[in-house]
DRENVO-329185 format. One record per residue (C-alpha): residue number from 1; x, z, y. Coordinates in pm, 1 decimal, always signed. Layout:
! DRENVO-329185
@pos NUM; X X; Z Z; Y Y
...
! end
This chain:
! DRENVO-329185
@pos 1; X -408.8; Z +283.8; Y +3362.7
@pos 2; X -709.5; Z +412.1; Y +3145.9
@pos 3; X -682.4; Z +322.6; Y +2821.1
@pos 4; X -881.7; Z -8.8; Y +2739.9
@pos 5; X -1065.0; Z +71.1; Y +2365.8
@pos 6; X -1302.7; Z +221.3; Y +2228.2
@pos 7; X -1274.2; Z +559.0; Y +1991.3
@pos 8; X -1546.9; Z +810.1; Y +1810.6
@pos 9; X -1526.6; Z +1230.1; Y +1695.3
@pos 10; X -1718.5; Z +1363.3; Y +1437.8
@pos 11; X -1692.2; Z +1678.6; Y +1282.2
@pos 12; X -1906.4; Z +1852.2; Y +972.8
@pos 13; X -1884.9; Z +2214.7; Y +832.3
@pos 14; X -1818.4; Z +2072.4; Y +472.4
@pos 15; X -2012.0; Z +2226.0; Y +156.7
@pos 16; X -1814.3; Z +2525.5; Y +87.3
@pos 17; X -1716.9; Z +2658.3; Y +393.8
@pos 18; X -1979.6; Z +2868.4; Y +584.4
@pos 19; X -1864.1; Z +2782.7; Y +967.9
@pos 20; X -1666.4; Z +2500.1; Y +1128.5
@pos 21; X -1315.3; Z +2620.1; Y +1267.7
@pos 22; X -1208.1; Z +2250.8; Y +1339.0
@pos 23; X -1237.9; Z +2095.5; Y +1692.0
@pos 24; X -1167.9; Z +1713.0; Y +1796.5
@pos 25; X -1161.3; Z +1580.1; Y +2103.9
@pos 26; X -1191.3; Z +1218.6; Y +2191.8
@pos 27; X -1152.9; Z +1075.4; Y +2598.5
@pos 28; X -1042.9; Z +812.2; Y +2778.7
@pos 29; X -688.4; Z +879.4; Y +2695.7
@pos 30; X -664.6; Z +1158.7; Y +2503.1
@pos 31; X -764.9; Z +1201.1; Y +2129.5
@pos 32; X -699.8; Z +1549.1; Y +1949.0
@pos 33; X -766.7; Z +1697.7; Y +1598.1
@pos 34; X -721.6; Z +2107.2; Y +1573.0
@pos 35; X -781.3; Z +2242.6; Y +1201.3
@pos 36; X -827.6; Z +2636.7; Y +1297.3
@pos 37; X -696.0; Z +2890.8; Y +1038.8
@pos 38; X -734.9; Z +3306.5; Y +1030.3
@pos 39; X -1079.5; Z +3371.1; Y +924.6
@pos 40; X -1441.0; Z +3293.8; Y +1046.3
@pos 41; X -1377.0; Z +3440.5; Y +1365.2
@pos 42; X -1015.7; Z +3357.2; Y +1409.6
@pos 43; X -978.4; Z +2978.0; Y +1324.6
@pos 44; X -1238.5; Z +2909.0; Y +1540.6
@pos 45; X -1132.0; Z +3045.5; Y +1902.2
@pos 46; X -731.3; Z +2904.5; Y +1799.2
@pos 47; X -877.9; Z +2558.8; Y +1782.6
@pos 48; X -1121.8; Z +2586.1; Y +2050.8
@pos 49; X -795.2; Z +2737.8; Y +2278.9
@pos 50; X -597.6; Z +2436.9; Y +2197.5
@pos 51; X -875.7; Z +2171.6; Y +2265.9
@pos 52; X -936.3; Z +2369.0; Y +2595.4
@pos 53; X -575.1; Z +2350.1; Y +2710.3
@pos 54; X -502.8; Z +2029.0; Y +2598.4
@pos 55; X -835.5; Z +1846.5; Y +2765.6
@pos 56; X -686.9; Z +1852.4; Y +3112.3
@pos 57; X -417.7; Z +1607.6; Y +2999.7
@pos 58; X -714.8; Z +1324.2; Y +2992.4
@pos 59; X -582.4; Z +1099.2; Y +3268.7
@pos 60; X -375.7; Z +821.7; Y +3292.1
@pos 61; X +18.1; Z +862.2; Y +3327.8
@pos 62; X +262.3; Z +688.2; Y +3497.5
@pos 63; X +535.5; Z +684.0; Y +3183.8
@pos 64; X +544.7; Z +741.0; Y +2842.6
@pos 65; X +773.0; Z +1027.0; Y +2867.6
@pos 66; X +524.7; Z +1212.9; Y +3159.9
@pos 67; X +289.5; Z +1192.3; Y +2862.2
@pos 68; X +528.4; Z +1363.7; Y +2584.4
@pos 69; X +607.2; Z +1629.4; Y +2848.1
@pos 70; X +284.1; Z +1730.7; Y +2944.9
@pos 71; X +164.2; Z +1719.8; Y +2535.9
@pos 72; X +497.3; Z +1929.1; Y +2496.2
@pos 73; X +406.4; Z +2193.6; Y +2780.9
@pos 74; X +1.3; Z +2197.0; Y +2693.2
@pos 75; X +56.4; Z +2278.5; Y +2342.3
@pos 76; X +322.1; Z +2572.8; Y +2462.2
@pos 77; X +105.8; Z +2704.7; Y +2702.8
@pos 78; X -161.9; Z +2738.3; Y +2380.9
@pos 79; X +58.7; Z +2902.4; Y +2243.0
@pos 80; X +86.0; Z +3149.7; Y +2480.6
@pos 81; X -335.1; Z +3147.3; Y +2490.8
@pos 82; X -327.6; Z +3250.2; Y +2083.7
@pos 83; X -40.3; Z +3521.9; Y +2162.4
@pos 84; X -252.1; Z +3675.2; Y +2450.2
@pos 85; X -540.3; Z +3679.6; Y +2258.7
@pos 86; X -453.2; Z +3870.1; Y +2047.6
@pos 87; X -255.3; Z +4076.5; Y +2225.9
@pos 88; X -635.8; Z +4153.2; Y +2345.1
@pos 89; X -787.2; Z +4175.3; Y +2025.4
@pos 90; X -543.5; Z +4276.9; Y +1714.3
@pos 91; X -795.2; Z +4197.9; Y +1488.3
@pos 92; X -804.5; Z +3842.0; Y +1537.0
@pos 93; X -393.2; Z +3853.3; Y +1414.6
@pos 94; X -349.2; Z +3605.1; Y +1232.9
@pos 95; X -496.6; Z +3309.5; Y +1374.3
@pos 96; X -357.2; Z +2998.7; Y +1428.2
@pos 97; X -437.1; Z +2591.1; Y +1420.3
@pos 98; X -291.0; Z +2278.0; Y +1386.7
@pos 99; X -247.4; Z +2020.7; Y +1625.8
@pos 100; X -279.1; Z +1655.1; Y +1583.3
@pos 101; X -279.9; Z +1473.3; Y +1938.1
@pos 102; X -229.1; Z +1139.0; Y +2058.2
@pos 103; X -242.9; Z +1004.0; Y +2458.0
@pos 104; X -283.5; Z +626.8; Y +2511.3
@pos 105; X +2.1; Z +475.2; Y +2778.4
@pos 106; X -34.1; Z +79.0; Y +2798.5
@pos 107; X +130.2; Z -54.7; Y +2528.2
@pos 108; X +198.3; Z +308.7; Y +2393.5
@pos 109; X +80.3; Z +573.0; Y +2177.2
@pos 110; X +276.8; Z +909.8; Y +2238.3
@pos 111; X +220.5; Z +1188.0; Y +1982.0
@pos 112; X +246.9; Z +1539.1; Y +1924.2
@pos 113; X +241.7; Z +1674.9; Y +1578.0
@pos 114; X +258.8; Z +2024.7; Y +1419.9
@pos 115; X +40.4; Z +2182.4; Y +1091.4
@pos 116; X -98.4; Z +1954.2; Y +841.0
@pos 117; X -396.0; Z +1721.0; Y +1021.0
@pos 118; X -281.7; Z +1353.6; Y +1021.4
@pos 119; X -227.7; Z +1088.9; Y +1250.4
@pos 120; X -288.3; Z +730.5; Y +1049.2
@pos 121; X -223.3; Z +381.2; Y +1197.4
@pos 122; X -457.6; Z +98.3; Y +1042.4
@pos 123; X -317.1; Z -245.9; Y +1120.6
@pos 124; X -284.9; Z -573.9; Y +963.2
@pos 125; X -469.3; Z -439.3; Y +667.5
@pos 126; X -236.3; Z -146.3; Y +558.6
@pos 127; X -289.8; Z +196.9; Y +626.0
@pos 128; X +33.8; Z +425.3; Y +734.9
@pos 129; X +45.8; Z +804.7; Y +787.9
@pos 130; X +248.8; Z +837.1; Y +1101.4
@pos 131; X +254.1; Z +1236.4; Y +1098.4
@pos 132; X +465.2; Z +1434.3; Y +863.2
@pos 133; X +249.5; Z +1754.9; Y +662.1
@pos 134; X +445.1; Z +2063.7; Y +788.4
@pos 135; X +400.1; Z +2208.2; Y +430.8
@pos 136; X +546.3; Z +2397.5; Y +147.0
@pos 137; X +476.4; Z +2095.8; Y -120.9
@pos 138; X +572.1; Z +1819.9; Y +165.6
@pos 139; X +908.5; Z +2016.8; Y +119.2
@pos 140; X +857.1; Z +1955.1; Y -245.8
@pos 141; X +813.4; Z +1561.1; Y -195.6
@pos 142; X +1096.0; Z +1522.0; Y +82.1
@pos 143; X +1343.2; Z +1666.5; Y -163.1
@pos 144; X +1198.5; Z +1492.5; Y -481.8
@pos 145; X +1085.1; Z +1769.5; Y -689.9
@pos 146; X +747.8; Z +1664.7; Y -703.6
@pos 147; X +560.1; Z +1328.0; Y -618.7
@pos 148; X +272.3; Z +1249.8; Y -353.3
@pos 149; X +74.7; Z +1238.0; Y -593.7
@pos 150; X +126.9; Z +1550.0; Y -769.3
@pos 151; X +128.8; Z +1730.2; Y -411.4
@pos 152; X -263.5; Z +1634.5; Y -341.5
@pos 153; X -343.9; Z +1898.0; Y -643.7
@pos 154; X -40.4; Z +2155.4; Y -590.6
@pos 155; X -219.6; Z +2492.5; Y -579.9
@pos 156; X +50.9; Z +2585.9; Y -264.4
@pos 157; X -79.0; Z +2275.9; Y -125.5
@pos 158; X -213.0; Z +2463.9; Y +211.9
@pos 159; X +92.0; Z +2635.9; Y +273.4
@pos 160; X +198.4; Z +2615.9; Y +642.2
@pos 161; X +544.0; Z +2584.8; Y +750.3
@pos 162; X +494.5; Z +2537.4; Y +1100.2
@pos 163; X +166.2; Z +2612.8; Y +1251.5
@pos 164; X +76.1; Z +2658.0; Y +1656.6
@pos 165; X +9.7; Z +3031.5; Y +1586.2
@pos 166; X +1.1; Z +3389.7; Y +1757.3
@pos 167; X +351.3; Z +3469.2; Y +1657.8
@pos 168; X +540.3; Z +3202.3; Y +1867.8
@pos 169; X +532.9; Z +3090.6; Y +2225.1
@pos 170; X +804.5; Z +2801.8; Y +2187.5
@pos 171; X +656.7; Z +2576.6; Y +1841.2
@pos 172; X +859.1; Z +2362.1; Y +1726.4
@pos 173; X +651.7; Z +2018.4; Y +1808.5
@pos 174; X +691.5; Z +1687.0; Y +1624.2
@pos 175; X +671.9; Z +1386.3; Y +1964.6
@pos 176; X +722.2; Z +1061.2; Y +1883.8
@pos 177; X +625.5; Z +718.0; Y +2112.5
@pos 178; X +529.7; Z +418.3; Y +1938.0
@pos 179; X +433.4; Z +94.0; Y +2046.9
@pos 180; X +70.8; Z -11.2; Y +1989.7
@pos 181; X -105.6; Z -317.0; Y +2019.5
@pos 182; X -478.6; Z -496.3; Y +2023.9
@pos 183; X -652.4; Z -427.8; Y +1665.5
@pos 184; X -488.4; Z -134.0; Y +1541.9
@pos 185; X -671.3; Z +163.1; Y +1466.9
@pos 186; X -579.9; Z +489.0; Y +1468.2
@pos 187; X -736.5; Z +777.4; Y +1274.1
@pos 188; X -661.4; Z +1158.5; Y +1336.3
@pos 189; X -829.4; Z +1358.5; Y +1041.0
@pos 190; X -815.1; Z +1755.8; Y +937.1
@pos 191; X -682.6; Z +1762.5; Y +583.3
@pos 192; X -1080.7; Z +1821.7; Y +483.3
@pos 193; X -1027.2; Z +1450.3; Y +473.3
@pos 194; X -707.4; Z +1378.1; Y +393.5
@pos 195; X -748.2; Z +1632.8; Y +108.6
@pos 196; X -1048.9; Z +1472.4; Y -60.6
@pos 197; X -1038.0; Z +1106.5; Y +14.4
@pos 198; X -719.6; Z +933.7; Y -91.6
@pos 199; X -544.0; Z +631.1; Y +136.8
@pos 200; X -669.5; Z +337.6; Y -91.0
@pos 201; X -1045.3; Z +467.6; Y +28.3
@pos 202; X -926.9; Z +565.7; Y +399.9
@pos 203; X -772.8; Z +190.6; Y +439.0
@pos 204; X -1067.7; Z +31.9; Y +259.5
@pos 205; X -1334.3; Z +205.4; Y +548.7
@pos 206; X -1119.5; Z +140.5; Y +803.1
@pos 207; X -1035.6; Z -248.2; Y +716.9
@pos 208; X -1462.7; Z -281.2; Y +732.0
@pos 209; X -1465.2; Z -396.3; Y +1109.0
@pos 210; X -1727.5; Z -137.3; Y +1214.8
@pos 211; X -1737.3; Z +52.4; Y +1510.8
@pos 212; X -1586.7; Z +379.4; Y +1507.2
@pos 213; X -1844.8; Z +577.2; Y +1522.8
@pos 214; X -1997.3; Z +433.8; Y +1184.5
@pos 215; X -1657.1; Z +397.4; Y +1072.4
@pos 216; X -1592.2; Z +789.6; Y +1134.1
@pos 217; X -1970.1; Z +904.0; Y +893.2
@pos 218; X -1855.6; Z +621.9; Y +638.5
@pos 219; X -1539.4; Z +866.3; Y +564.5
@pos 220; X -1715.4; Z +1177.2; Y +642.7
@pos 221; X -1979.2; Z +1077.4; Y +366.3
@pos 222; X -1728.4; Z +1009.2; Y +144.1
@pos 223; X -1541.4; Z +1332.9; Y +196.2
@pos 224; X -1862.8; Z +1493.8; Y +130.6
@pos 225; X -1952.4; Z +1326.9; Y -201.3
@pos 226; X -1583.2; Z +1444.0; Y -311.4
@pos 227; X -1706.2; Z +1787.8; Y -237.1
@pos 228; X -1559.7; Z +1866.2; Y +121.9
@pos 229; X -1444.0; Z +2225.5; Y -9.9
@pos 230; X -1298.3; Z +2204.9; Y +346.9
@pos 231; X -1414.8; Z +2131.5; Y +770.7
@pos 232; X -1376.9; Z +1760.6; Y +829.9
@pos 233; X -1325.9; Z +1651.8; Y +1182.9
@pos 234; X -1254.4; Z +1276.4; Y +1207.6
@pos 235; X -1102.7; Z +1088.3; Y +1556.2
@pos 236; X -1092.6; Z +677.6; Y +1535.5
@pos 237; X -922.3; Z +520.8; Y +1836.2
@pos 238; X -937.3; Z +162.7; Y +1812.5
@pos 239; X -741.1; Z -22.8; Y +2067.6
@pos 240; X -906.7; Z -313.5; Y +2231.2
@pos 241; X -1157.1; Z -467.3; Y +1992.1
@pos 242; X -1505.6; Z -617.0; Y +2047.9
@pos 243; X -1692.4; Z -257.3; Y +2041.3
@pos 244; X -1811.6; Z -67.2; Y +2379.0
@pos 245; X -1517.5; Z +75.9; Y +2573.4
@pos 246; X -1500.2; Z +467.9; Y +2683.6
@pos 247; X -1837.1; Z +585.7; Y +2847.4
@pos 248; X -1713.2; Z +789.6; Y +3070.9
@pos 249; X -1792.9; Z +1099.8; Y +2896.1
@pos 250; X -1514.8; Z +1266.4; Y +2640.5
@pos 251; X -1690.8; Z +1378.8; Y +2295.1
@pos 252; X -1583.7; Z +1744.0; Y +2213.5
@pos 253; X -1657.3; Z +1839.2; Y +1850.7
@pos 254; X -1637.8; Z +2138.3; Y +1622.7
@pos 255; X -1574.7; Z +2493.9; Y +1707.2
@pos 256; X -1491.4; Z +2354.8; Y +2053.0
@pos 257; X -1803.0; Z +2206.0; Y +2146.1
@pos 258; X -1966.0; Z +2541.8; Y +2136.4
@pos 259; X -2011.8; Z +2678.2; Y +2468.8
@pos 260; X -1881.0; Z +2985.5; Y +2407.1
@pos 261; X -1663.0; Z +2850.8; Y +2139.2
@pos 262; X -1336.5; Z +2971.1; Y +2354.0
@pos 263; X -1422.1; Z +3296.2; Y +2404.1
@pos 264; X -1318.7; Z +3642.8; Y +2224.8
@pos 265; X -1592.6; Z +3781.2; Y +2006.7
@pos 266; X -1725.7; Z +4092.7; Y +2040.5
@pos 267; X -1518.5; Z +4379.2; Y +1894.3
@pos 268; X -1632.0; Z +4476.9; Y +1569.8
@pos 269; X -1588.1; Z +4844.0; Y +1430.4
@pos 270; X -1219.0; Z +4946.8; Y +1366.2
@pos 271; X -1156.1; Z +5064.8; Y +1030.1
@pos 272; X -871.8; Z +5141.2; Y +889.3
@pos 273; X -914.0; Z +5053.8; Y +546.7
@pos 274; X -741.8; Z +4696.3; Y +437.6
@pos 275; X -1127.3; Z +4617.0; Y +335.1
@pos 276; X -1203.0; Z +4596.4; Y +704.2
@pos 277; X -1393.3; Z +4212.8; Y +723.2
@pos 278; X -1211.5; Z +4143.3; Y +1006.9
@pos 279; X -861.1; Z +4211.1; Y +853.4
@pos 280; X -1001.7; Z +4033.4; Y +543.1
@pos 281; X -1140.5; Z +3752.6; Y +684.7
@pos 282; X -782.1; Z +3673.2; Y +847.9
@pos 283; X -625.1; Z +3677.6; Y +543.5
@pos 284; X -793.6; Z +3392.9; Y +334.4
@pos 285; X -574.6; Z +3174.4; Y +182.5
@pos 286; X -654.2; Z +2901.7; Y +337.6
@pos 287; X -355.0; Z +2820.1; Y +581.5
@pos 288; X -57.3; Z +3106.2; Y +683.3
@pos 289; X +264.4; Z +3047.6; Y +767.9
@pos 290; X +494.3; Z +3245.1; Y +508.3
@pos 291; X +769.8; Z +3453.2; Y +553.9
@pos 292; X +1134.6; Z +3404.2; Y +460.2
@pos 293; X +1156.2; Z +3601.9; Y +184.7
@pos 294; X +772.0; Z +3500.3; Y +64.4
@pos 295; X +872.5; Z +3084.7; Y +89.8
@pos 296; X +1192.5; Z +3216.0; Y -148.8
@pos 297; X +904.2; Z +3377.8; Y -356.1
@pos 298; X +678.4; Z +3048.5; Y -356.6
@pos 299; X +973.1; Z +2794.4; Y -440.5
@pos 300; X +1115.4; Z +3039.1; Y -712.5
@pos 301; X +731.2; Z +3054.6; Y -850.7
@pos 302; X +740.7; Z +2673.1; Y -814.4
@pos 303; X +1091.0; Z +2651.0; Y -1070.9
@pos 304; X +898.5; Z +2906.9; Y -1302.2
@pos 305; X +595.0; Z +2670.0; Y -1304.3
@pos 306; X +825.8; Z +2373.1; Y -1329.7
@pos 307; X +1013.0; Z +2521.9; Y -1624.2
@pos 308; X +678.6; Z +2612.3; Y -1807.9
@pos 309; X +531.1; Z +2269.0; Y -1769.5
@pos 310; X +836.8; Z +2120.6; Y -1925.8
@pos 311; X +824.1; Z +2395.2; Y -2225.9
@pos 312; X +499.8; Z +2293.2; Y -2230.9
@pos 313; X +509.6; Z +1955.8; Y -2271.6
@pos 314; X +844.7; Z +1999.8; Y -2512.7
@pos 315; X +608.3; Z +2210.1; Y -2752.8
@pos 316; X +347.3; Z +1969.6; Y -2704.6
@pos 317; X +552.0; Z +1662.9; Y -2817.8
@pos 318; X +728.1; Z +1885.6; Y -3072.1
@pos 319; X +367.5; Z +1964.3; Y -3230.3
@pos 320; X +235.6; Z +1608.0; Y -3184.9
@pos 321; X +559.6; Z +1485.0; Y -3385.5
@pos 322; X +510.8; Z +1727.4; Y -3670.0
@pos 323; X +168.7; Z +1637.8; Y -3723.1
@pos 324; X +264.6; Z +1260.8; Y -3716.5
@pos 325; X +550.9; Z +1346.3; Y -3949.0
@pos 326; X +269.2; Z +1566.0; Y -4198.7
@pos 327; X +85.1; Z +1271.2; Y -4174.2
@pos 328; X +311.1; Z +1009.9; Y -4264.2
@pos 329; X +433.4; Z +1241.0; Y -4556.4
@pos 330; X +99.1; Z +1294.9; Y -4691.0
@pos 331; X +50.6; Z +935.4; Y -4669.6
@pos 332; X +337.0; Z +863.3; Y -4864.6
@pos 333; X +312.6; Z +1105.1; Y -5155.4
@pos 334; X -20.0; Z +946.6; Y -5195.1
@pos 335; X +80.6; Z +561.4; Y -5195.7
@pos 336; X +338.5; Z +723.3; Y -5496.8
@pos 337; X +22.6; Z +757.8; Y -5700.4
@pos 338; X -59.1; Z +411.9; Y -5674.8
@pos 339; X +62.5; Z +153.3; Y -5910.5
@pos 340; X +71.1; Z -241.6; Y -5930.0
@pos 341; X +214.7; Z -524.0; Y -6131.2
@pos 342; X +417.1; Z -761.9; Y -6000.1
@pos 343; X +768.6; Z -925.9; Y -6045.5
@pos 344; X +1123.7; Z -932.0; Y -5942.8
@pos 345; X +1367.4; Z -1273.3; Y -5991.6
@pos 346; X +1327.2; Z -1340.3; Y -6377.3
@pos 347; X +1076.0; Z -1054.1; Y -6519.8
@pos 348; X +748.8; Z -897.5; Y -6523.1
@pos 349; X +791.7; Z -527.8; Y -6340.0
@pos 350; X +561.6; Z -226.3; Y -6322.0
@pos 351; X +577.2; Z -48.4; Y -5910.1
@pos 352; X +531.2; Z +278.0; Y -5787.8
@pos 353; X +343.1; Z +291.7; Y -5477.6
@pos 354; X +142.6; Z +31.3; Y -5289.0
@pos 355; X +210.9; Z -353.5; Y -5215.7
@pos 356; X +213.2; Z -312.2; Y -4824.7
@pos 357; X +497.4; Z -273.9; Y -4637.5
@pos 358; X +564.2; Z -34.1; Y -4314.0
@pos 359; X +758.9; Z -287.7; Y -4098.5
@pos 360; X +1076.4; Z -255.3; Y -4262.6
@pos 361; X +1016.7; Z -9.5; Y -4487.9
@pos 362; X +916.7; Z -102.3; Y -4822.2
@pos 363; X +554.0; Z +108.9; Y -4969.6
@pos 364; X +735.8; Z +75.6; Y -5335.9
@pos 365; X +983.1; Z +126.5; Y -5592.7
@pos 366; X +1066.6; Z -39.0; Y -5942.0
@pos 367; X +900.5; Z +201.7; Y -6170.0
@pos 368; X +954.5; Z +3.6; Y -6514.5
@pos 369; X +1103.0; Z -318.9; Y -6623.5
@pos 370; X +916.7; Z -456.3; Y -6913.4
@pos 371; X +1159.6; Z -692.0; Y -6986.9
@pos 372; X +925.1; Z -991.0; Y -7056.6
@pos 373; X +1050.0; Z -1302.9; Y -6874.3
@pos 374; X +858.8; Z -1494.5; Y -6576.8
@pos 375; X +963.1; Z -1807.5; Y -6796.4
@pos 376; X +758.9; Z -1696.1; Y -7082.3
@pos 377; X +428.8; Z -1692.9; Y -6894.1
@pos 378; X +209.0; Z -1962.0; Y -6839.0
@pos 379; X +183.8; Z -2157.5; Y -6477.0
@pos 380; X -142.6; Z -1937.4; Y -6395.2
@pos 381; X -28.7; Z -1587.8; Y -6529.9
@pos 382; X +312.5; Z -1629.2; Y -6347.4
@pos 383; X +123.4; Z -1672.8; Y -6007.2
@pos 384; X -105.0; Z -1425.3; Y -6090.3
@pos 385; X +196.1; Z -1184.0; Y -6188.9
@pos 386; X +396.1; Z -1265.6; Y -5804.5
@pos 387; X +81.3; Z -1229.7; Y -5622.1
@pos 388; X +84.6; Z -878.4; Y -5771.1
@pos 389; X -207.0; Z -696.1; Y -5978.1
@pos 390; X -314.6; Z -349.1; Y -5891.9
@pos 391; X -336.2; Z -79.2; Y -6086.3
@pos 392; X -589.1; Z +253.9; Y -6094.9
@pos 393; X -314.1; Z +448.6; Y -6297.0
@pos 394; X +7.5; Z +425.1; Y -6461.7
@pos 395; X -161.8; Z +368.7; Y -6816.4
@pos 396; X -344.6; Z +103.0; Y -6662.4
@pos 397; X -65.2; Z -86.9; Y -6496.3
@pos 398; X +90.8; Z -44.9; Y -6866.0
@pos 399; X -251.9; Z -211.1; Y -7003.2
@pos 400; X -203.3; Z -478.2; Y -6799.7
@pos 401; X +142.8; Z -548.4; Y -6880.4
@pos 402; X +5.0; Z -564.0; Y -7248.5
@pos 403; X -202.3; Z -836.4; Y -7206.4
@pos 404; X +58.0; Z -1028.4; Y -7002.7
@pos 405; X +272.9; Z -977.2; Y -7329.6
@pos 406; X -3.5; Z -1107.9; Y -7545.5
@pos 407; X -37.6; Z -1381.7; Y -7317.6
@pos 408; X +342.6; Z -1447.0; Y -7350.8
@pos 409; X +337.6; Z -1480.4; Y -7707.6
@pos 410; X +437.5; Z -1093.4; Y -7775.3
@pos 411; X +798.0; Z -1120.6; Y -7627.4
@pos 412; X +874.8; Z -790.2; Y -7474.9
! end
């Protein structure tokens, strides 16, 4: 049956980049996200190949698992579109995309996963990422060496470990089914969103109640006011609801909704240089899949950063502890110019150092016992004496002590 529900694409260049090589596709049952990768030429014809061979799954299906197989086959057979491709032109070598795709069956949502574009479900007020990032720093987080949190801002962060690329005509595809119901929401996003706005945000936008298409330039505007250094393409599916059901017509978005988006460019000028633009172009370090003995170069650069943060914050505490410890030491030979009078059990005493204490640690010594007796002093000067007196100098402290002997009757 056709999928009852209602669903929205958008897709925006960003601020930094200076063409769109995301596509998104939205139908009656199919919904897609393709982030392209390989330069400005490149990343645009491997997404706009993968929305192309995947649009012709838009139908209903008799069984979940007719579904999976026909995502599984479709995605192979781009594959094969990328490899040809550039079998035809060698300068586009390089290219890949990812592929984020979901196909409504009844009660079911079957997926197909590979690359680093998400696949969210919003229900019941919490937000869950369904897809797993096929990434260097995901590696990172899976085996605890770093935290989710620390992997948003990892400079390997757009490292590809599994890509639908021109190397490989048999990807190795993430399909799951899951069971869906009326009121979830489901958001496929290109990490230009994923990258910029963080879930807390995502859920909030989503748990509004609008329609999806509003829904879909709420987040876009926010990934823009974070700075969109990437293409965002958003897809919102939301499954049954109050909001118009599918028109009829799918919304193709991105690279893909040019008319010519799927076809080769024109050959530029060979050149062998490694300047060539072409050559260049597919070598930005935006997405690439690394080689073996490059990913045992990135995680060994990884320890080596690892190692120098933790020197790094070792010298920092050591340095932050020496300063305290100058401080407190400073402090102290000061308070050991200071001087008071006060008393101990039966006499009149002259300290070193200052009445207040340090917690537990007493700001004072006994300096001088002047031998005259507490009993000797009147009611006042006694209380005056235990409350302490303070002292600008040694000679005055032993001033003071003088006129607590006079007071005393010249004992001591």
């Amino acid at each position: 049956m056709v999928f009852q529900g209602s669903s929205a694409a958008i897709s925006h260049t960003g601020k930094v980049r200076s063409n769109n090589q995301d596509s998104g596709y939205a139908g009656s049952n199919l919904f897609v996200v393709a982030d392209g990768m390989g330069g400005h030429a490149g990343g645009d014809v491997a997404s706009s190949l993968a929305i192309s061979r995947l649009e012709s799954l838009d139908r209903p299906y008799d069984s979940t698992a007719e579904a999976e197989k026909a995502l599984q086959d479709a995605i192979s057979d781009a594959a094969v579109d990328l490899v040809d491709t550039v079998g035809a032109r060698p300068e586009l070598a390089g290219m890949g995309t990812t592929v984020s795709a979901l196909i409504m069956v009844d009660d079911y949502a079957v997926i197909a996963h590979i690359g680093d574009s998400r696949i969210y479900l919003y229900r019941d007020g919490a937000l869950t990422q369904i897809t797993t990032d096929h990434t260097f720093v995901q590696r990172l987080v899976d085996s605890g060496r770093i935290t989710p949190e620390e992997a948003r801002y990892h400079p390997r962060r757009s490292v590809l470990m599994r890509v639908l690329g021109d190397m490989d005509t048999d990807p190795e595809l993430d399909t799951f089914i899951m069971p869906t119901q009326p009121g979830d929401r489901w958001l496929l996003c290109s990490d230009g969103l994923s990258g910029v706005v963080d879930d807390p945000h995502t859920a909030k936008a989503l748990g509004l109640g609008l329609a999806p298409g509003r829904t879909a330039d709420n987040l876009l505007k926010q990934a823009l006011d974070g700075g969109a250094p990437d293409n965002v393409t958003i897809v919102i599916v939301d499954v049954g609801g109050q909001h118009p059901l599918f028109s009829g017509t799918p919304t193709i978005v991105g690279s893909a909704s040019n008319p010519v988006g799927v076809e080769v460019p024109a050959a530029a000028p060979r050149r062998s240089s490694w300047l060539h633009p072409n050559r260049q172009a597919a070598n930005e370090p935006t997405h690439f899949e690394p080689a073996p003995e490059f990913l045992e170069e990135l995680i060994e650069e990884d320890r080596r950063r690892a190692r120098r943060r933790r020197i790094g914050w070792i010298a920092g505490l050591a340095l932050v502890l020496l300063l305290l410890a100058g401080a407190a030491w400073i402090g102290y030979q000061w308070t050991q110019t200071r001087y008071f009078v006060g008393a101990d059990e039966d006499t009149v005493v002259i300290y070193q150092g200052v009445q207040q204490n340090l917690g537990p640690i007493s700001m004072s010594t006994p300096y001088e016992d002047t031998e005259i007796p507490l009993d000797s002093l009147s009611q006042f000067a006694r209380a005056t004496v235990e409350g302490t007196i303070s002292a600008n100098s040694l000679s005055h402290a032993r001033q003071i002590v003088s006129g607590i002997s006079d007071l005393a009757g010249g004992s001591g």
